[in-house]
C-alpha positions in Angstrom: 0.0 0.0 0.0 1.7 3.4 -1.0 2.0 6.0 1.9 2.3 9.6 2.1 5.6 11.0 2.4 5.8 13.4 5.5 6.9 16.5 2.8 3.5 16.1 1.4 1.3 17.2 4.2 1.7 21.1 4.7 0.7 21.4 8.5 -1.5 24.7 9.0 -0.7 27.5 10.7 -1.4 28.8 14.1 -4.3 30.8 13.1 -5.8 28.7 10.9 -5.7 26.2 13.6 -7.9 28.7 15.7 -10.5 29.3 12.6 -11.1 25.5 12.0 -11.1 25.1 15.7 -13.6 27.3 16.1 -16.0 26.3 13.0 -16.1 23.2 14.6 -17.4 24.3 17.5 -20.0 26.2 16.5 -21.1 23.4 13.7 -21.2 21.1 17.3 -23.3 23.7 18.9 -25.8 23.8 15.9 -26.2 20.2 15.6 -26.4 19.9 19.5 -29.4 22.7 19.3 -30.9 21.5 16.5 -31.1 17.5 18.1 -32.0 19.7 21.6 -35.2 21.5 19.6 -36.4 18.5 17.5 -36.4 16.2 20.8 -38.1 18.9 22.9 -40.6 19.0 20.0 -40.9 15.8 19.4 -41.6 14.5 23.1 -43.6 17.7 23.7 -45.8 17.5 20.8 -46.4 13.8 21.4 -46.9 13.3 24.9 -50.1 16.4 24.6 -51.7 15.2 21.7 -52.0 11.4 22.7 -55.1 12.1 23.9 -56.2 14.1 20.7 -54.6 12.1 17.1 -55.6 8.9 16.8 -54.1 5.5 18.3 -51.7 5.1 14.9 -50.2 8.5 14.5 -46.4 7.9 15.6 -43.9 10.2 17.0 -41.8 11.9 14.5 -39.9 14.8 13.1 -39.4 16.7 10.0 -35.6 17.4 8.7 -34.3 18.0 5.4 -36.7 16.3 4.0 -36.7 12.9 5.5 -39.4 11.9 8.6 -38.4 9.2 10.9 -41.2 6.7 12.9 -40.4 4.1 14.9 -42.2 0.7 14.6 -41.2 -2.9 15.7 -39.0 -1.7 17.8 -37.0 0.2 15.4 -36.0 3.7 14.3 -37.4 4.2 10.5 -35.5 6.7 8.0 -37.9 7.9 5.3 -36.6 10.1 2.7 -39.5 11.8 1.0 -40.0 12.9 -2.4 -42.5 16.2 -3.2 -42.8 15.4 -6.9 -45.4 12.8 -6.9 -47.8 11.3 -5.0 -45.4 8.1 -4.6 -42.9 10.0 -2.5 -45.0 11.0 0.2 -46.3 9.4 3.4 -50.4 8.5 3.5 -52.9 8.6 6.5 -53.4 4.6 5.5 -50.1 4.0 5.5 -49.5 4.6 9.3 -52.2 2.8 10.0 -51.8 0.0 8.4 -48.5 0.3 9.9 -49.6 0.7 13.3 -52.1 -2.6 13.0 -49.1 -5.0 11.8 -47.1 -4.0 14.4 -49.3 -4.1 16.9 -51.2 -7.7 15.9 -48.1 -9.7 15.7 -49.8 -12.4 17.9 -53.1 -12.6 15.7 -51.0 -11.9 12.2 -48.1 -13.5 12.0 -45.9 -12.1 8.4 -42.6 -14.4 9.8 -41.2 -16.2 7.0 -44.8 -15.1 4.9 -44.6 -13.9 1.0 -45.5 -10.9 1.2 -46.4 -8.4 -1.7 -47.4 -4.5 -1.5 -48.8 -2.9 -4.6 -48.5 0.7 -4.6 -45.5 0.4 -2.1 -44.7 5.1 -2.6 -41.9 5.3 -0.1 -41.8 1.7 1.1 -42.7 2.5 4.6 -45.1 -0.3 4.7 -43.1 -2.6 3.1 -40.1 -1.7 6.0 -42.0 -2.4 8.5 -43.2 -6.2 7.1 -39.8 -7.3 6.2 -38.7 -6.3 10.0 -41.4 -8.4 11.3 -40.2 -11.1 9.2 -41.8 -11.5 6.0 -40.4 -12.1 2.5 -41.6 -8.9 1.2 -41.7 -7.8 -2.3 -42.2 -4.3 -2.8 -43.9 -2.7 -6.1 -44.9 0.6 -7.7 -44.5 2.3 -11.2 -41.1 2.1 -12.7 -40.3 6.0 -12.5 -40.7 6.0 -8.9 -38.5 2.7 -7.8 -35.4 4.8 -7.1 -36.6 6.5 -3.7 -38.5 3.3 -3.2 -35.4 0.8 -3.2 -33.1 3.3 -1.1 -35.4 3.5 1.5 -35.8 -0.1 1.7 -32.1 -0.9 1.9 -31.3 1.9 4.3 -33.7 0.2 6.7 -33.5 -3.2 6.2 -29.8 -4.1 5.5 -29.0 -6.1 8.3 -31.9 -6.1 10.1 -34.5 -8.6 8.4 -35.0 -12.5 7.9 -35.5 -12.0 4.0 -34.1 -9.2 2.3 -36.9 -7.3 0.9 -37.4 -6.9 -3.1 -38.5 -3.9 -5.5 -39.8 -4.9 -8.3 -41.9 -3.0 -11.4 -45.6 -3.2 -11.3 -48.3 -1.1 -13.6 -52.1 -1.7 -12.5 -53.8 -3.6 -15.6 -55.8 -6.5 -16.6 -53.5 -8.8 -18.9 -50.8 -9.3 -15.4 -51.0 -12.7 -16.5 -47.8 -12.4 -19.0 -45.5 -10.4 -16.0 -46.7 -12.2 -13.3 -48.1 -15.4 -14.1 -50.1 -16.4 -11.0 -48.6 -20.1 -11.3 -45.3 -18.0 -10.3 -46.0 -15.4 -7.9 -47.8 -17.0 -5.1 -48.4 -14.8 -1.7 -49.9 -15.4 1.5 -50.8 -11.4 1.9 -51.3 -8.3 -0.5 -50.7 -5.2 1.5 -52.1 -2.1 -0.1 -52.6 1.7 1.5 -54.2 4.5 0.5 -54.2 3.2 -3.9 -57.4 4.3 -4.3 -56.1 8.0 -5.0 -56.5 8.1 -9.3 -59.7 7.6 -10.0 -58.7 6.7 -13.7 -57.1 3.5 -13.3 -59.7 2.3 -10.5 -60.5 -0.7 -12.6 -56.9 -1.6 -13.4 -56.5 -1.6 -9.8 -59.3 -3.3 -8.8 -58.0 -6.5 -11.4 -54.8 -6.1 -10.3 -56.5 -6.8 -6.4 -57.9 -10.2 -8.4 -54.9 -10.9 -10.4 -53.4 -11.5 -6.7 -55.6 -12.6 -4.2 -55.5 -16.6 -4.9 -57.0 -19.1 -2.8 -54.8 -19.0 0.4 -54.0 -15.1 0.1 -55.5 -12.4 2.4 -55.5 -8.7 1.2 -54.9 -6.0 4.0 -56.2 -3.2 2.5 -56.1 0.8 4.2 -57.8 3.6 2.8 -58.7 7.0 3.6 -62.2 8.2 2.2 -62.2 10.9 0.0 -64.8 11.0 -2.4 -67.7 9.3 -3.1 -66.1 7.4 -5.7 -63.8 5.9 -2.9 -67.4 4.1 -1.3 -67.9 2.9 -4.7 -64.6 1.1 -5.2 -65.2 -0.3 -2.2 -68.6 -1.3 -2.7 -67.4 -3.1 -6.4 -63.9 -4.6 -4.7 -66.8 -6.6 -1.9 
């Protein structure tokens, strides 16, 4: 391995010693505030309004554009995306959340094949591959990026099965991409997909495409419009 000579490191001087010294300290002092404020908010914010938001909402604070939760046990890095609906965080998706984690007795996802359609920032999908499952996370294909950094960030040496992003478009002819001879899974996990009321019936064969004897569709959704109660009405 080569090594630098000593003669090619230029110590600095005295006072620019001082100046770096300095920075440093009052980049410490930021950080230190900032962690200071976001905790006091954090704890303050949550420990008034547990009486007043319902029993899902989690603790959490905003920076730079990523939120953190904490479920299973563990601290939950989502980095968010503004430029479509996929990069943000939906009421159903902390709910649905909220019931997996906290039904782990009734609903057991260990070593379970697990599929989310409509995965956004893979929150969802996080939180079933750390209770186990073999989870396979899908969405459109522009919007896979944020989706599989996320995943990784929070799974990579955490989970049983390390979780997969894969592709998926809402239609009716799934039978040629995902042949249901292949892809086989004990639960579908979808939140808050009924947001585009255009491709309603895509999504509502795509449910079917999936749900096989043996599989059981956990299905969030926050209501709207009317048009939500008649999805739901034509998915029963």
């Amino acid at each position: 391995m080569d090594t630098l000579s000593k003669g090619s490191l230029e110590e600095p001087s005295l006072g620019e010693k001082q100046v770096e010294e300095e920075e440093e300290r009052e980049e410490t002092d930021e950080e230190h505030e900032e962690k200071e404020t976001a905790e006091s908010q954090c704890g303050d914010s949550c420990a008034e309004g547990q009486k007043k938001t319902a029993a899902w909402a989690p603790c959490f604070y905003s920076k730079g554009g990523k939120e953190v939760y904490h479920y299973v046990g563990q601290e939950i890095v989502i980095e968010e995306g503004f430029d479509s609906f996929a990069g943000m965080i939906w009421p159903a998706a902390l709910s649905l959340c909220h019931y997996l984690d906290t039904h782990r007795d009734h609903l057991s996802l260990v070593d379970k094949a697990v599929l989310e359609i409509g995965a956004g920032t893979g929150l969802l999908s996080i939180v079933a591959a750390l209770l186990g499952a073999w989870v396979t996370a899908t969405d459109l294909p522009d919007v896979l990026s944020n989706l599989r950094v996320n995943l990784s960030r929070n799974t990579r040496g955490r989970c049983r099965h390390t979780p997969q992003v894969a592709p998926l478009s809402w239609g009716f002819d799934l039978e040629h991409t995902y042949p249901s001879s292949v892809y086989r899974y004990d639960y579908v996990l979808a939140a808050d997909v009924v947001y585009h009321h255009d491709y309603l019936d895509e999504l509502l064969a795509t449910m079917k495409h999936f749900c096989q004897p043996g599989t059981t569709l956990i299905w969030a959704n926050k209501v709207r419009f009317e048009m939500d109660l008649t999805f739901t009405e034509n998915f029963k």
